[in-house]
C-alpha positions as CSV (number, residue, x, y, z in Angstrom):
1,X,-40.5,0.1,-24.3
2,X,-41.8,3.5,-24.0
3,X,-39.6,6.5,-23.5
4,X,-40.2,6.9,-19.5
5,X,-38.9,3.2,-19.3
6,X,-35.7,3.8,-20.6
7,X,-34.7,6.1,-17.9
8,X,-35.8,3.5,-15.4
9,X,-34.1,0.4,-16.6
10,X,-30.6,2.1,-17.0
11,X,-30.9,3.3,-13.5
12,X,-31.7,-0.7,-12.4
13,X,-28.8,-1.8,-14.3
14,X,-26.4,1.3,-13.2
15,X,-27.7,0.2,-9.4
16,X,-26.8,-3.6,-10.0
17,X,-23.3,-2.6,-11.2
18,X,-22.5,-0.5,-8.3
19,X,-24.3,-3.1,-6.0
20,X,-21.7,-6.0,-7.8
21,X,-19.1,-3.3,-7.2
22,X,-19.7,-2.1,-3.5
23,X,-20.3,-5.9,-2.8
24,X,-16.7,-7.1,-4.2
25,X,-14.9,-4.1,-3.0
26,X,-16.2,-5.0,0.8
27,X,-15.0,-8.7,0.1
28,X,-11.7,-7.7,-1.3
29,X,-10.9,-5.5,1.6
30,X,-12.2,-7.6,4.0
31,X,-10.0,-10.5,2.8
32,X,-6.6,-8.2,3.0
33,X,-7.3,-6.8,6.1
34,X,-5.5,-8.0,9.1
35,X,-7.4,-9.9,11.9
36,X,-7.6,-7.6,14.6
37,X,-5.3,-8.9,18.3
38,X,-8.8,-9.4,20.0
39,X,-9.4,-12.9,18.4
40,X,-8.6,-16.2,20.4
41,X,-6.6,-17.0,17.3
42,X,-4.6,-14.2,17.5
43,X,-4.0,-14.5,21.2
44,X,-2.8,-17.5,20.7
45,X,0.3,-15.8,19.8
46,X,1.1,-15.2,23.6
47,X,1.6,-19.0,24.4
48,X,4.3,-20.6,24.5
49,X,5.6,-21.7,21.6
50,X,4.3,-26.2,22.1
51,X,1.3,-24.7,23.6
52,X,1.1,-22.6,20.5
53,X,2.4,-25.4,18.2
54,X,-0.5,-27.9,19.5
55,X,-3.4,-25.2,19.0
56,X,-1.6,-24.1,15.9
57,X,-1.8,-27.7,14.7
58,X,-5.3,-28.2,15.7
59,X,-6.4,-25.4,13.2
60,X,-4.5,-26.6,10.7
61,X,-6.5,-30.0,11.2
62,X,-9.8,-27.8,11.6
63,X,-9.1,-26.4,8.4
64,X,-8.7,-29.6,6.8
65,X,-12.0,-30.9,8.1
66,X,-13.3,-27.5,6.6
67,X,-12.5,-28.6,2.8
68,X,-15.7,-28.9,1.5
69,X,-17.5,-26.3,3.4
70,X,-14.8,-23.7,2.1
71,X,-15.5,-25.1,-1.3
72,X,-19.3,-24.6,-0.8
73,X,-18.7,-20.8,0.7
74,X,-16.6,-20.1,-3.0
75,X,-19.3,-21.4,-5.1
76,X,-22.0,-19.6,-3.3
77,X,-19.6,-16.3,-3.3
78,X,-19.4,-17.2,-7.0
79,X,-23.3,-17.9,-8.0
80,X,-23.9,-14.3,-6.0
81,X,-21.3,-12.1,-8.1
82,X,-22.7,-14.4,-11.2
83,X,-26.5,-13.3,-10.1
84,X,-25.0,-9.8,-10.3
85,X,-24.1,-9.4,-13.1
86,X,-27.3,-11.3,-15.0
87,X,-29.2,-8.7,-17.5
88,X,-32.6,-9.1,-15.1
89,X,-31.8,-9.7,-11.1
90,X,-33.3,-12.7,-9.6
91,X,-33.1,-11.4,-6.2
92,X,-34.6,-14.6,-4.8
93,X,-31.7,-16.5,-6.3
94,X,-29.2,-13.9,-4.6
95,X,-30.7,-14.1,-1.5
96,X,-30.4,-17.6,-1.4
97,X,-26.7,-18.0,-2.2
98,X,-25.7,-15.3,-0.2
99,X,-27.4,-17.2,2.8
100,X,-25.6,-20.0,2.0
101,X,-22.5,-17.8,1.5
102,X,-22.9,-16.8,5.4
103,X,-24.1,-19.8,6.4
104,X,-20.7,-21.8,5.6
105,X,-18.8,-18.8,7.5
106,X,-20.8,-19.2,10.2
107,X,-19.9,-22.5,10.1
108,X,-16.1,-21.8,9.4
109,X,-16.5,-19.8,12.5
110,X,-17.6,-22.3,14.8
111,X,-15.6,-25.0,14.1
112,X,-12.4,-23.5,14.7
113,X,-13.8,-21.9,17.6
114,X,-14.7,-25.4,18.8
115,X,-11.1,-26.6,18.4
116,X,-9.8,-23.2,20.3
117,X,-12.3,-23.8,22.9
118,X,-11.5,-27.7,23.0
119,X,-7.7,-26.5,23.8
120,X,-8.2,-24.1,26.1
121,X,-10.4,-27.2,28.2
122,X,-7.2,-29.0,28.0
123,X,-4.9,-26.6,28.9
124,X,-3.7,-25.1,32.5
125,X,-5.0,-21.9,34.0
126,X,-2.2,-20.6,33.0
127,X,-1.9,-20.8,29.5
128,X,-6.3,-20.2,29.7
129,X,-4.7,-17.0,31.4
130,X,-2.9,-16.1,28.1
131,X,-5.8,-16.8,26.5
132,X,-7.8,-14.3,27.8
133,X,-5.3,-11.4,27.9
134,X,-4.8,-11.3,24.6
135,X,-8.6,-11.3,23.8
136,X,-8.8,-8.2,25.5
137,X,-5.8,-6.4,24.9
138,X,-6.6,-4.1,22.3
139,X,-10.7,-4.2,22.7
140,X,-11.4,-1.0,22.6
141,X,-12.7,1.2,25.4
142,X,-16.4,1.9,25.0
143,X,-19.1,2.1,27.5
């Protein structure tokens, strides 16, 4: 490796480390952070507490149902961090489980919006009125 080379690859790896580093650091925060009062799972805590018991139990049973794609969203998670830490980058590879990585949020995501959606169709005007207080209780006030 000439001497012009040497400069270049330390600055690749240096770049990969903070990449791995800005990359976990975003994950860790995001996973202590508190959901914010404008989700419909979080305005769920308005109902009344067997309205809030059923939904309650209903995500507990959409979690369930979730088992494997959880499972799938930690091993992609996992094969990304293990990408980023590989001597050469196979940014294809990344890529690919990082997409899949999103793709099982997304999927997280809609399912248990399904089942919040499914028990507001059940429920009375009422407790749909709940509902959509607390989704925009604390939005915040932009144009």
């Amino acid at each position: 490796m000439s001497s012009s080379r040497i400069p270049l690859a330390i600055s690749i790896v240096l770049n990969v480390f903070l990449l791995g580093a800005l990359i976990g650091g975003t994950a860790w925060l995001e996973l202590r952070k508190p959901r914010l009062p404008d989700t419909l799972q979080a305005a769920s805590r308005q109902l009344p507490e067997p309205e809030r018991d059923t939904l309650h139990q209903a995500l507990r049973d959409a979690w369930r149902d979730l088992h494997q794609t959880v499972v799938e969203r930690r091993q992609a998670r996992r094969e990304a961090a293990n990408l980023l830490q590989q001597p050469k980058l196979d940014t294809v590879a990344l890529l690919a489980a990082l997409d899949r990585a999103r793709a099982a949020d997304v999927a997280i995501r809609t399912k248990l919006e399904q089942r919040i959606v499914q028990f507001a169709a059940e429920s009375s005007p009422q407790i749909r009125e709940l509902l959509a207080e607390g989704l925009v209780r604390n939005l915040p006030n932009r144009h």
